[in-house]
Structure formats: C-alpha cells, structure tokens
C-alpha positions in Angstrom: 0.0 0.0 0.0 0.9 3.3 -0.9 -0.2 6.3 1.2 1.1 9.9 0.8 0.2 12.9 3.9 0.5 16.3 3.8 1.0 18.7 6.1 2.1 22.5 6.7 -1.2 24.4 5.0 -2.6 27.3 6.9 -3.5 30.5 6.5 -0.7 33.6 5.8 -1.1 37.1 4.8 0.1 38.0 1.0 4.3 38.1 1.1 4.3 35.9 3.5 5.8 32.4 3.2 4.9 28.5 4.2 6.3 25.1 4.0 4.3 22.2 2.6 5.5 18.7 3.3 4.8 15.2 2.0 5.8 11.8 3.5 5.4 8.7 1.1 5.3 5.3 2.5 4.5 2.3 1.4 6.3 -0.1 -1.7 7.2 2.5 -3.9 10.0 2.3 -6.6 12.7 4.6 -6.7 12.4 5.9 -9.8 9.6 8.0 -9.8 8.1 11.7 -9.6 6.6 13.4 -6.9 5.3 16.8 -7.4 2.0 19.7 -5.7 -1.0 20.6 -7.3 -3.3 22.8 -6.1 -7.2 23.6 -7.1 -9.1 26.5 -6.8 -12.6 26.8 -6.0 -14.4 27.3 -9.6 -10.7 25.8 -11.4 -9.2 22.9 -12.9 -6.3 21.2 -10.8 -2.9 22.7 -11.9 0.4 21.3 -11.6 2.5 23.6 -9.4 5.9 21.9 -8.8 7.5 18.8 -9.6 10.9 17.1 -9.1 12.1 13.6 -10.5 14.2 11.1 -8.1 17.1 12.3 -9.6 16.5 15.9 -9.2 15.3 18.1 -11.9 12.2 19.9 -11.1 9.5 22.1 -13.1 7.3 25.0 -12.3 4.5 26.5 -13.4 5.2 29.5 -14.6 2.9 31.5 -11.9 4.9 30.0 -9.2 8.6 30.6 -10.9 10.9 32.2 -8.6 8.8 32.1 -5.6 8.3 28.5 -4.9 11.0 26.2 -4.6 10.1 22.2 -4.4 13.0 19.6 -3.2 12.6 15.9 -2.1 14.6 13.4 0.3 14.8 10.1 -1.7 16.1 8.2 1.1 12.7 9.5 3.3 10.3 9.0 0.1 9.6 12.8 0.8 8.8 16.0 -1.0 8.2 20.0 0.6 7.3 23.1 -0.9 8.5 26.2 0.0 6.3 29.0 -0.7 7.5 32.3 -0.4 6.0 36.0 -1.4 2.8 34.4 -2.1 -0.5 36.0 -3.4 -4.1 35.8 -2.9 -4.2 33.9 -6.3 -2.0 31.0 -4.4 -5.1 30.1 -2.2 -6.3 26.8 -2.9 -6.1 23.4 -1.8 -2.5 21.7 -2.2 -2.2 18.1 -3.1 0.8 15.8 -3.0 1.4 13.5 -6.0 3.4 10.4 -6.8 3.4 9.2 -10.2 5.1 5.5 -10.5 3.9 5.0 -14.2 1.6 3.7 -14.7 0.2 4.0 -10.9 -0.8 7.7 -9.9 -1.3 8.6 -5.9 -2.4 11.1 -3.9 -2.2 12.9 -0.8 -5.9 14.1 1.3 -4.7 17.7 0.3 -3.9 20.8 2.5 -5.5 24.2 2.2 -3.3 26.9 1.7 -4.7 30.6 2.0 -3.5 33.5 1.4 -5.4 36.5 2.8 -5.3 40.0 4.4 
C-alpha cells in the first residue's frame, strides 16, 4: 500500500511564506516523480511543482521564482517552499506520486492566502 500525507497548509497574509510537506510510505520504486497541485474553487487542478528522483524539477510559470520544491529520496519525501505568495495562491494543495503507470495522492492541504 501506498499512502502519501500532507502537512504545513494554513493561513498567511500575502508576502508571507509557508512550508508544505509530504511523507510517502508504502512499496514505492525509486524511480519516480513526486510533485504539488493545487485547485481552486471554480478551477481545474494545476500542476505547481515537480521534481524527479534524480532531481530536476518544473514549475508553473505562476509560481517561478517564488516557490521552490526539493525531495529526500532516502525518506520518500517531497516540501514546498512558498515564499511572497499571493491571494491567487489560495487553494487546496495536493501531493502527487506518479510510478507509471500508478498515480497517488495525498488528502490535500488548504493553503490561504489572505489579508
């Protein structure tokens, strides 16, 4: 079995900054990808950040150069750093591990950003 947790949402006033975090367990091969997505009320789910085992990562281009994603292979876990973030930012934030063909996900975390 193959579970994924998140933890770290809240709520944070726009510039402010937050840490998401992600803890895989389970059988789960080492070659894989983890990455965040997030949903909006109203939106589609987006991909947000995501980082291969061996370490290259991609970013939507709203979050580029203000989120920063990184993962522990040894731990099976993946965080998000959030920094100067926005009211657009708010939504919920879901962890993902994709293990082709398999596809897992974490309960989500809500993330808002709000004066």
């Amino acid at each position: 079995q193959v579970q994924l947790v998140e933890s770290g949402g809240g709520l944070v006033q726009p510039g402010g900054s937050l840490r998401l975090s992600c803890a895989a367990s389970g059988s789960i091969f080492s070659i894989n990808v983890m990455g965040w997505y997030r949903q909006a009320p109203g939106k589609e789910r987006e991909l947000v950040a995501s980082i291969i085992s061996g370490g290259r990562t991609n970013y939507a281009d709203s979050v580029k150069g203000r989120f920063s994603i990184s993962r522990d292979n040894a731990k099976n876990t993946v965080a998000l750093q959030m920094n100067s973030l926005k009211p657009e930012d708010t939504a919920v934030y879901f962890c993902n591990l994709l293990v082709p063909p398999m596809n897992y996900w974490g309960q989500g975390t809500q993330v808002t950003v709000s004066s």
